[in-house]
PDB file of N, CA, C and O in Angstrom:
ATOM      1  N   UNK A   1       0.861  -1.177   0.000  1.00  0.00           N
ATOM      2  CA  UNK A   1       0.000   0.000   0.000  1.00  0.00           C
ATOM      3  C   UNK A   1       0.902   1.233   0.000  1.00  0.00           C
ATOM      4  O   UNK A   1       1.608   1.435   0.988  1.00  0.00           O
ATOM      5  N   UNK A   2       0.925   1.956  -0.897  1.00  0.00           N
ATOM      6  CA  UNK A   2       1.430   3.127  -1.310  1.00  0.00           C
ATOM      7  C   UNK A   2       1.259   4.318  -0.223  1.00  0.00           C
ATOM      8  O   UNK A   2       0.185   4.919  -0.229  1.00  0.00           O
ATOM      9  N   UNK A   3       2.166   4.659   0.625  1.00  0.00           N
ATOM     10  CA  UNK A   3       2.201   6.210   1.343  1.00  0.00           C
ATOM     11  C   UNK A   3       0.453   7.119   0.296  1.00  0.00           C
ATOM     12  O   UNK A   3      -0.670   7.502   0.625  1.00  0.00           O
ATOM     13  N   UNK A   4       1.056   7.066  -0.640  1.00  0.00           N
ATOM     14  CA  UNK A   4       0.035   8.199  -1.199  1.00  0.00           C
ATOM     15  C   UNK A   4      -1.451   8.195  -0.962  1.00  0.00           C
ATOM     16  O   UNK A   4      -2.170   9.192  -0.892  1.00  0.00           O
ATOM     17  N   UNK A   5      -1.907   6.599  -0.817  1.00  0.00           N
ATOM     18  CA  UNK A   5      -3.359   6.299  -0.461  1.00  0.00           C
ATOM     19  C   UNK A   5      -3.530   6.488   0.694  1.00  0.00           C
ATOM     20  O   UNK A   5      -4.579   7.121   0.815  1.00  0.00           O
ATOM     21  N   UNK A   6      -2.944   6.234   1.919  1.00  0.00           N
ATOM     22  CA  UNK A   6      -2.797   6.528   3.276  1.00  0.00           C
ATOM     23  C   UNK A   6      -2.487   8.201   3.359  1.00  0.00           C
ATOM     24  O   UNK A   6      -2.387   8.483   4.553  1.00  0.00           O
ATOM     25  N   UNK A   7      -2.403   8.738   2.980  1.00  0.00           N
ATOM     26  CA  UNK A   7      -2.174  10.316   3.164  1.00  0.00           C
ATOM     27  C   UNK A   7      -3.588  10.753   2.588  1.00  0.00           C
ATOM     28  O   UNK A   7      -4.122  11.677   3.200  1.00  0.00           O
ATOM     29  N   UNK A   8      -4.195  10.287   1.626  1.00  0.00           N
ATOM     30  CA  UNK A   8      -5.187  10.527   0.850  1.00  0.00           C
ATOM     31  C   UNK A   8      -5.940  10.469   1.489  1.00  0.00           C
ATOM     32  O   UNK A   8      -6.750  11.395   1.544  1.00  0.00           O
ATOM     33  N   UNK A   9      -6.049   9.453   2.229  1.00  0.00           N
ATOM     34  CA  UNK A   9      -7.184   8.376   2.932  1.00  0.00           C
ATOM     35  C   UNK A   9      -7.495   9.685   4.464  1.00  0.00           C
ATOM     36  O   UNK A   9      -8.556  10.295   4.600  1.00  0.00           O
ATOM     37  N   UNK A  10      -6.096   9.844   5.555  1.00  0.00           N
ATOM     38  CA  UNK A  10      -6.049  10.779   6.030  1.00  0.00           C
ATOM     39  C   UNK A  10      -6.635  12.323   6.130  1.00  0.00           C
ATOM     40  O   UNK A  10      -7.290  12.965   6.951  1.00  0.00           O
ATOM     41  N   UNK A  11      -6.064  12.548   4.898  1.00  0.00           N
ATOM     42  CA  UNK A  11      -6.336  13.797   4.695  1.00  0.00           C
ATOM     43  C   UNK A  11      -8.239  14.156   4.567  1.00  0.00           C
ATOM     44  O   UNK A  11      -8.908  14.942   5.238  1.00  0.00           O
ATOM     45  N   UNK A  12      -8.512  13.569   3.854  1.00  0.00           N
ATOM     46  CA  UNK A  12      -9.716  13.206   3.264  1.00  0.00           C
ATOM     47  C   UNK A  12     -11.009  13.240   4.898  1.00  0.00           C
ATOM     48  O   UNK A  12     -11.890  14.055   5.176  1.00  0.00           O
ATOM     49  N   UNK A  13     -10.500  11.856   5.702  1.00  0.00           N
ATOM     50  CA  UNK A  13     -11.137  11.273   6.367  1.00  0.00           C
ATOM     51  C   UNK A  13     -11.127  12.175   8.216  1.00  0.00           C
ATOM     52  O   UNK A  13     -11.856  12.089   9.204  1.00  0.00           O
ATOM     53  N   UNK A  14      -9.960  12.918   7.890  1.00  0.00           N
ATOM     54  CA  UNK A  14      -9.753  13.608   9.148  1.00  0.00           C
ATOM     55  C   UNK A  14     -10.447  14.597  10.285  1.00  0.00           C
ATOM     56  O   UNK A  14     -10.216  14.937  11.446  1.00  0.00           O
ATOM     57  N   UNK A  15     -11.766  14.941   8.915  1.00  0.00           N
ATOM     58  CA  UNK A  15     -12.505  15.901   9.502  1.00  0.00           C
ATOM     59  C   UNK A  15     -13.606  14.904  10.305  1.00  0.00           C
ATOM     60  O   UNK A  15     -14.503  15.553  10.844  1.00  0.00           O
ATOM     61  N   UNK A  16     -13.661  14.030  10.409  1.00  0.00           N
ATOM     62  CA  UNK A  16     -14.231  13.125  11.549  1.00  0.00           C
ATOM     63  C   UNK A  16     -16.074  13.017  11.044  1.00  0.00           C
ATOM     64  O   UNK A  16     -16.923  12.624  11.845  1.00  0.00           O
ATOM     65  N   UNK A  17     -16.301  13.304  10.080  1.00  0.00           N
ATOM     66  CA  UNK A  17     -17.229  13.132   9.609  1.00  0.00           C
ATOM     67  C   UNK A  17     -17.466  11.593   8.404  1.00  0.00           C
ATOM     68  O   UNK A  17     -16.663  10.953   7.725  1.00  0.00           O
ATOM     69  N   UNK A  18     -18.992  11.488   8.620  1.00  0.00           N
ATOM     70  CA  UNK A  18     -18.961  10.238   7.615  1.00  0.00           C
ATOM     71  C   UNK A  18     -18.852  10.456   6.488  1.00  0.00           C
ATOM     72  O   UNK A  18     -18.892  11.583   5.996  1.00  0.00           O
ATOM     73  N   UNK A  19     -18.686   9.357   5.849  1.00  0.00           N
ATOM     74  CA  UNK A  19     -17.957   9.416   4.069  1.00  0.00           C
ATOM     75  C   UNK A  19     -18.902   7.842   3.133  1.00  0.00           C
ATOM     76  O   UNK A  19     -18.765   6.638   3.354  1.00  0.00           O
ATOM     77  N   UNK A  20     -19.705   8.480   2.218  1.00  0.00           N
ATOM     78  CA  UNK A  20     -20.195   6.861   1.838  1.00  0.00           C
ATOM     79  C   UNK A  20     -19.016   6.315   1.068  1.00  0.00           C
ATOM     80  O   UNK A  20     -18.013   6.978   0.808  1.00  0.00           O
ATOM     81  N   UNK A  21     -19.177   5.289   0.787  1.00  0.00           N
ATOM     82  CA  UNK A  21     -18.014   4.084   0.111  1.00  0.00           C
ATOM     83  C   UNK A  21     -18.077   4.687  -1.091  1.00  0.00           C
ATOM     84  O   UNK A  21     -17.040   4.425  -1.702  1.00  0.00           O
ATOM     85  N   UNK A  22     -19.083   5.639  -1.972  1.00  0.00           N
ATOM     86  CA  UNK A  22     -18.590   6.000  -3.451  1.00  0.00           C
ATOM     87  C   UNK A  22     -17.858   6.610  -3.071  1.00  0.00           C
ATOM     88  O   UNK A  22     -16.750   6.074  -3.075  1.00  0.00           O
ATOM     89  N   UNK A  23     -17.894   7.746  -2.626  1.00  0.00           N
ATOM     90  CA  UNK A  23     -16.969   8.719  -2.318  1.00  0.00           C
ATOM     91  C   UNK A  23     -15.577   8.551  -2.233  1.00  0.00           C
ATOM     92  O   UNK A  23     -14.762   9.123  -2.957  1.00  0.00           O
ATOM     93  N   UNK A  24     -15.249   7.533  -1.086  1.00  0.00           N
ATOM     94  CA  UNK A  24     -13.557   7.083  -0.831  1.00  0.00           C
ATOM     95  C   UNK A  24     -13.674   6.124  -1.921  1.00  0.00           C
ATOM     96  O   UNK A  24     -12.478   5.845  -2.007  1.00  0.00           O
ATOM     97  N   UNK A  25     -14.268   5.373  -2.869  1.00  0.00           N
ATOM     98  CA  UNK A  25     -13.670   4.731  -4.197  1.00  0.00           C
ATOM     99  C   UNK A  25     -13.449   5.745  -5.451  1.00  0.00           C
ATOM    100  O   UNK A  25     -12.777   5.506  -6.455  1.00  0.00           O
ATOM    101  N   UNK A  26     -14.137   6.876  -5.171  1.00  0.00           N
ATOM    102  CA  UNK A  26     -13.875   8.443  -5.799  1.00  0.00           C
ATOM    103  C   UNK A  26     -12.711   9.030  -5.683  1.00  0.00           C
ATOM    104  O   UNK A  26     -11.989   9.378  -6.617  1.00  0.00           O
ATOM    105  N   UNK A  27     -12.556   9.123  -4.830  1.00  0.00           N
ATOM    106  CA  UNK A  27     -11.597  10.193  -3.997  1.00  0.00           C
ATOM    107  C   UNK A  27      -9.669   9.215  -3.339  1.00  0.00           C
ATOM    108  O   UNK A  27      -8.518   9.620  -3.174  1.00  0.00           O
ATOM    109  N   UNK A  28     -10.204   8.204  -3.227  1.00  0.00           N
ATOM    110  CA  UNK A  28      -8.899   7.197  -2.362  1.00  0.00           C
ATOM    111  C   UNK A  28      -8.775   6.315  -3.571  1.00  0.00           C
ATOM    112  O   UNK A  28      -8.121   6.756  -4.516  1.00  0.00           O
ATOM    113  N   UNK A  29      -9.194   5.400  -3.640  1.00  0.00           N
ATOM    114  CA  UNK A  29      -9.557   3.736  -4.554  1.00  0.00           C
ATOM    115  C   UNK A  29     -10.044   3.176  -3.805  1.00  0.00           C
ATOM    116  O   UNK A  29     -10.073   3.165  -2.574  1.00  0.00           O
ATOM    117  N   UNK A  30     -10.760   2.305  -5.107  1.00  0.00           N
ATOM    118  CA  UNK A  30     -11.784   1.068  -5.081  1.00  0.00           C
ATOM    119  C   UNK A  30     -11.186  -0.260  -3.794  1.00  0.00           C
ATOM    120  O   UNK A  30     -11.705  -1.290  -3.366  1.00  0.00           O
ATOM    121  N   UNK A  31      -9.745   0.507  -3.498  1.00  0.00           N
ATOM    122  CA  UNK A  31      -9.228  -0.366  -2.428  1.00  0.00           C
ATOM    123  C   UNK A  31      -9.088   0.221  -1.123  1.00  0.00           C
ATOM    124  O   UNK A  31      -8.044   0.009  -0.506  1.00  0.00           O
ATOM    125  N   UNK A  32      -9.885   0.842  -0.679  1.00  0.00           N
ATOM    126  CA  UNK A  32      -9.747   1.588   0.247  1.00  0.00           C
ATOM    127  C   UNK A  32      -9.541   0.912   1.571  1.00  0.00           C
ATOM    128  O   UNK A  32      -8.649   1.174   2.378  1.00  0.00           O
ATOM    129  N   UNK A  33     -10.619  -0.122   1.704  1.00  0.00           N
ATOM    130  CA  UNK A  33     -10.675  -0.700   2.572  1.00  0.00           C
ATOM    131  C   UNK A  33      -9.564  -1.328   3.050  1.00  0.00           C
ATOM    132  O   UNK A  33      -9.556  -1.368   4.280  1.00  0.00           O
ATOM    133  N   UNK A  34      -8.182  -2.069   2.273  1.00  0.00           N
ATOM    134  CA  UNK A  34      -7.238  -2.293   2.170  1.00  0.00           C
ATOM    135  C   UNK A  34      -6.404  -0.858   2.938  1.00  0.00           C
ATOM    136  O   UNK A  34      -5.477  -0.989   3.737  1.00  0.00           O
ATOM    137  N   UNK A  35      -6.803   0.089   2.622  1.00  0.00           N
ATOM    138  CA  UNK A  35      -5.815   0.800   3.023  1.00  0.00           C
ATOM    139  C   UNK A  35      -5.914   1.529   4.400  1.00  0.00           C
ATOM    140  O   UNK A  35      -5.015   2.066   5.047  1.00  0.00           O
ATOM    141  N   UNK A  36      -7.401   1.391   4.710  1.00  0.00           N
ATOM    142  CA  UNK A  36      -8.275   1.659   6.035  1.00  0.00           C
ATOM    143  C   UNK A  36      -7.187   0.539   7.253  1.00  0.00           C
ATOM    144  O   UNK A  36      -6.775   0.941   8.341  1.00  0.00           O
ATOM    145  N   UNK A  37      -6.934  -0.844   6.682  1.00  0.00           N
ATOM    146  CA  UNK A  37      -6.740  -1.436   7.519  1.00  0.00           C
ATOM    147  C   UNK A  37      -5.468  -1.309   7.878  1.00  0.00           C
ATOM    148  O   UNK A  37      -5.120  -1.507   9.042  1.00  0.00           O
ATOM    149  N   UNK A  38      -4.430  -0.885   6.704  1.00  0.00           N
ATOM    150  CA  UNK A  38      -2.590  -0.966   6.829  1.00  0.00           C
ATOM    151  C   UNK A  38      -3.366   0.595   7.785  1.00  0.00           C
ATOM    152  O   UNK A  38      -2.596   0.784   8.727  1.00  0.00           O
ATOM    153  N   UNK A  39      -4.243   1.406   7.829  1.00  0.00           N
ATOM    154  CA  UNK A  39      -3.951   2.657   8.791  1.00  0.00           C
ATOM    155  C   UNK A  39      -4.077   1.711  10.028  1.00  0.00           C
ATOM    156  O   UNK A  39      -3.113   1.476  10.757  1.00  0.00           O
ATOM    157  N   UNK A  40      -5.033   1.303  10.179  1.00  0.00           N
ATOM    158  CA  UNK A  40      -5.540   0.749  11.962  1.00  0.00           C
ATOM    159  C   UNK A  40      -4.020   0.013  12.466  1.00  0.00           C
ATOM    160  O   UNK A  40      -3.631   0.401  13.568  1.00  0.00           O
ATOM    161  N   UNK A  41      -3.340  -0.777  11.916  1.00  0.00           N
ATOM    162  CA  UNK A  41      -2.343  -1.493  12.093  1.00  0.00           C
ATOM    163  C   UNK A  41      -1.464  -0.121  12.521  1.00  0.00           C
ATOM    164  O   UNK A  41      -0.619  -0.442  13.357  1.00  0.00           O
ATOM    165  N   UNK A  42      -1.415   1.335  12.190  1.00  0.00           N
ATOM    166  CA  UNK A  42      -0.267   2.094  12.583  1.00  0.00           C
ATOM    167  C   UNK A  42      -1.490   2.880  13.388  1.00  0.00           C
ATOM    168  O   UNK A  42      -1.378   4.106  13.382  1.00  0.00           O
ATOM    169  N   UNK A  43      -2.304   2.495  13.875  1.00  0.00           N
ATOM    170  CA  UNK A  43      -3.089   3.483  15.451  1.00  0.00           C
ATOM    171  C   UNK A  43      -4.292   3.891  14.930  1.00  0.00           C
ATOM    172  O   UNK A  43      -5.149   3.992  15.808  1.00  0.00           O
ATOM    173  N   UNK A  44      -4.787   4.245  13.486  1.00  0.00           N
ATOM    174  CA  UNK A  44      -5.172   5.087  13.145  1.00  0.00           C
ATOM    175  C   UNK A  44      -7.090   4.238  13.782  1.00  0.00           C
ATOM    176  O   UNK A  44      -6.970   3.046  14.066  1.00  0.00           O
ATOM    177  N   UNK A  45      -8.351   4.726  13.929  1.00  0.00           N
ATOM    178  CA  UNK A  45      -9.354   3.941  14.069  1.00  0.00           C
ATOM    179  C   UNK A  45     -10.238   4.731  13.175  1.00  0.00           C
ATOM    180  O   UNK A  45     -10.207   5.950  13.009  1.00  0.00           O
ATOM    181  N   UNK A  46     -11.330   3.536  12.416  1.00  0.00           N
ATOM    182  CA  UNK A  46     -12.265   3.856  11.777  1.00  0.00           C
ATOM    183  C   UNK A  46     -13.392   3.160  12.578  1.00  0.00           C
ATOM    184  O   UNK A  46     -13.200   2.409  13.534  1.00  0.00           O
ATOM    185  N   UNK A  47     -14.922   3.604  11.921  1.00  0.00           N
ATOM    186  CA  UNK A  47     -16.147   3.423  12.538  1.00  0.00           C
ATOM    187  C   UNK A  47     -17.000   3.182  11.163  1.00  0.00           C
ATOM    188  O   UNK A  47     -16.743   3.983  10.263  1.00  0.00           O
ATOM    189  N   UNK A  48     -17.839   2.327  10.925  1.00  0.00           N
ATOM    190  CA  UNK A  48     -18.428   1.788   9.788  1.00  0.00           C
ATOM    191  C   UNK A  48     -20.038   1.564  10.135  1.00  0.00           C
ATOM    192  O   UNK A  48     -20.420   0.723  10.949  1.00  0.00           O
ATOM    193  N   UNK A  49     -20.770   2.292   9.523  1.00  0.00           N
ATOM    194  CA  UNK A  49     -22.195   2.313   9.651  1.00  0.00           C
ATOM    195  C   UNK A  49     -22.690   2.054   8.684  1.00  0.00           C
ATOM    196  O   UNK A  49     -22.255   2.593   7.666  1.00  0.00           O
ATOM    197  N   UNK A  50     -23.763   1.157   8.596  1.00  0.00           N
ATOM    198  CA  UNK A  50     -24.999   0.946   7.538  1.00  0.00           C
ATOM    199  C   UNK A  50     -26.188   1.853   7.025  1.00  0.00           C
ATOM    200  O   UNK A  50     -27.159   2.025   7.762  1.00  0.00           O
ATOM    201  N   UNK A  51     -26.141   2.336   5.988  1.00  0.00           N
ATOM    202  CA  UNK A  51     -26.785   3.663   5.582  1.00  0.00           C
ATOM    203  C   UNK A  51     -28.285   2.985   4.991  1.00  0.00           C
ATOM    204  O   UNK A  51     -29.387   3.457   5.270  1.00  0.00           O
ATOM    205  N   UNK A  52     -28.061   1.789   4.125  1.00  0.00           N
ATOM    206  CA  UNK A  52     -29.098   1.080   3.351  1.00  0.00           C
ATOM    207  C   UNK A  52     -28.946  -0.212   3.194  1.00  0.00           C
ATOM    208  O   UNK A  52     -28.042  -0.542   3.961  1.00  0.00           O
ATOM    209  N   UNK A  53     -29.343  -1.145   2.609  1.00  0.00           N
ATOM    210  CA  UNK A  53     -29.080  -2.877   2.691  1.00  0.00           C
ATOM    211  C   UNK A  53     -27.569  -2.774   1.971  1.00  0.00           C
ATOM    212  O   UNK A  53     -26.572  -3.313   2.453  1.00  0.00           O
ATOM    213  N   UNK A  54     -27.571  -2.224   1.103  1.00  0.00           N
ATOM    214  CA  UNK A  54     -26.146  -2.397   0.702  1.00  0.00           C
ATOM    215  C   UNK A  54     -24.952  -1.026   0.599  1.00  0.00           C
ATOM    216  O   UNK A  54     -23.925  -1.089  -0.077  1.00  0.00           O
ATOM    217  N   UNK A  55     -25.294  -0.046   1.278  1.00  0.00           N
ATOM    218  CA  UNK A  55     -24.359   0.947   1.364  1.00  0.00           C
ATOM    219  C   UNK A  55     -23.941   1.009   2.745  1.00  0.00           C
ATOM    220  O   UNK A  55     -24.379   0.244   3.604  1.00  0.00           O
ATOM    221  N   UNK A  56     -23.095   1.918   2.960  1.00  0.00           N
ATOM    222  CA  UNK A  56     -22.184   1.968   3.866  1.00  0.00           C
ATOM    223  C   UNK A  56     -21.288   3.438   3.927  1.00  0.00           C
ATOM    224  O   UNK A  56     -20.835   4.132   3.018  1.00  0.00           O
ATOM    225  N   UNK A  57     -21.243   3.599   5.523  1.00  0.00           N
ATOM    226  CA  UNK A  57     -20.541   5.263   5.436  1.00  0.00           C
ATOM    227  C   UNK A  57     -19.374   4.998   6.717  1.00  0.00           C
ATOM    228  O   UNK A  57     -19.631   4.331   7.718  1.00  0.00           O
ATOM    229  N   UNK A  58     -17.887   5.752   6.418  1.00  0.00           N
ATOM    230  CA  UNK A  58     -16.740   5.337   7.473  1.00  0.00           C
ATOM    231  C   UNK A  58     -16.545   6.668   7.840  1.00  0.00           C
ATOM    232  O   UNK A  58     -16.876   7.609   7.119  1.00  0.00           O
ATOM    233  N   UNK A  59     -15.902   6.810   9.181  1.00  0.00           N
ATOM    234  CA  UNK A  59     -15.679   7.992   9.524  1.00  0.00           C
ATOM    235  C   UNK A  59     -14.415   7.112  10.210  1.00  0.00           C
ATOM    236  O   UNK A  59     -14.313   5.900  10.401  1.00  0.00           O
ATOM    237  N   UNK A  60     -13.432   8.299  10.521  1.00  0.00           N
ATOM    238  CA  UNK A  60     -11.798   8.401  11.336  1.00  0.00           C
ATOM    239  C   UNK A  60     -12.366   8.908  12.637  1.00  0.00           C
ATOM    240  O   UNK A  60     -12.913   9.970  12.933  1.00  0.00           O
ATOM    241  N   UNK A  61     -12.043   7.729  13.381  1.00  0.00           N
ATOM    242  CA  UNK A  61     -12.340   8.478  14.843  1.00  0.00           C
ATOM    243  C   UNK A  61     -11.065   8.596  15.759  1.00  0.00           C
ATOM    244  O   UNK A  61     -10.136   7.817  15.549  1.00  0.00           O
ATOM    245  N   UNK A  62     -10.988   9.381  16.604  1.00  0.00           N
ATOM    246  CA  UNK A  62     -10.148   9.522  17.393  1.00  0.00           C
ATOM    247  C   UNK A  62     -10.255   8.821  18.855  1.00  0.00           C
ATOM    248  O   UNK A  62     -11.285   9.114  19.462  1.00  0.00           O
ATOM    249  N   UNK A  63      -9.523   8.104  19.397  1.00  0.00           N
ATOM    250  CA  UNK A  63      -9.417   7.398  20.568  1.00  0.00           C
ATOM    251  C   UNK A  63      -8.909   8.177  21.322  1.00  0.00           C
ATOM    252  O   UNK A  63      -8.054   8.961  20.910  1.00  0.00           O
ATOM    253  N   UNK A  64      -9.309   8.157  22.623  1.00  0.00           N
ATOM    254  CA  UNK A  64      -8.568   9.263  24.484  1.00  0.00           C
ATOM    255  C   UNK A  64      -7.615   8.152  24.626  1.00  0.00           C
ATOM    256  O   UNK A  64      -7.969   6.973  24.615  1.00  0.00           O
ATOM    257  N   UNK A  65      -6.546   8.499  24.742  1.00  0.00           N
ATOM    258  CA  UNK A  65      -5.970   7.923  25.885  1.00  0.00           C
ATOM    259  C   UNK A  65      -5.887   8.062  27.379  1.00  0.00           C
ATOM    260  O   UNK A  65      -5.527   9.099  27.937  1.00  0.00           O
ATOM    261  N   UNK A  66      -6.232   6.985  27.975  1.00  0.00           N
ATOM    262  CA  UNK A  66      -6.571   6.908  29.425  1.00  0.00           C
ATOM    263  C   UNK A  66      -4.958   7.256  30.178  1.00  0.00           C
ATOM    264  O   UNK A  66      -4.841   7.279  31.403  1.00  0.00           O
TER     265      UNK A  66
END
């Protein structure tokens, strides 16, 4: 996974708001999800909600540390 999709993905996703799946296959790639996960592996957390039977919206959330 390319730095560039992860910065993309970041940049994009940072304002902590939801995003439907066209959008980040718009905006990131059709592999996003792939690249959602190399983030979680370096800290980063996402949140995944069901909009309709088959859509879907992710938002970047931020975790407290205790």
């Amino acid at each position: 996974m390319t730095n560039n999709l992860s910065e993309r993905t970041i940049s994009l996703m940072s304002d902590g708001c939801w995003h439907p799946a066209n959008e980040l296959v718009e905006k990131i790639s059709h592999r996003f999800s792939a690249t959602m996960h190399v983030l979680k592996k370096r800290g980063y957390h996402f949140e995944k909600r069901k909009v309709t039977a088959q859509q879907y919206e992710y938002k970047m959330t931020v975790r407290e540390i205790a």
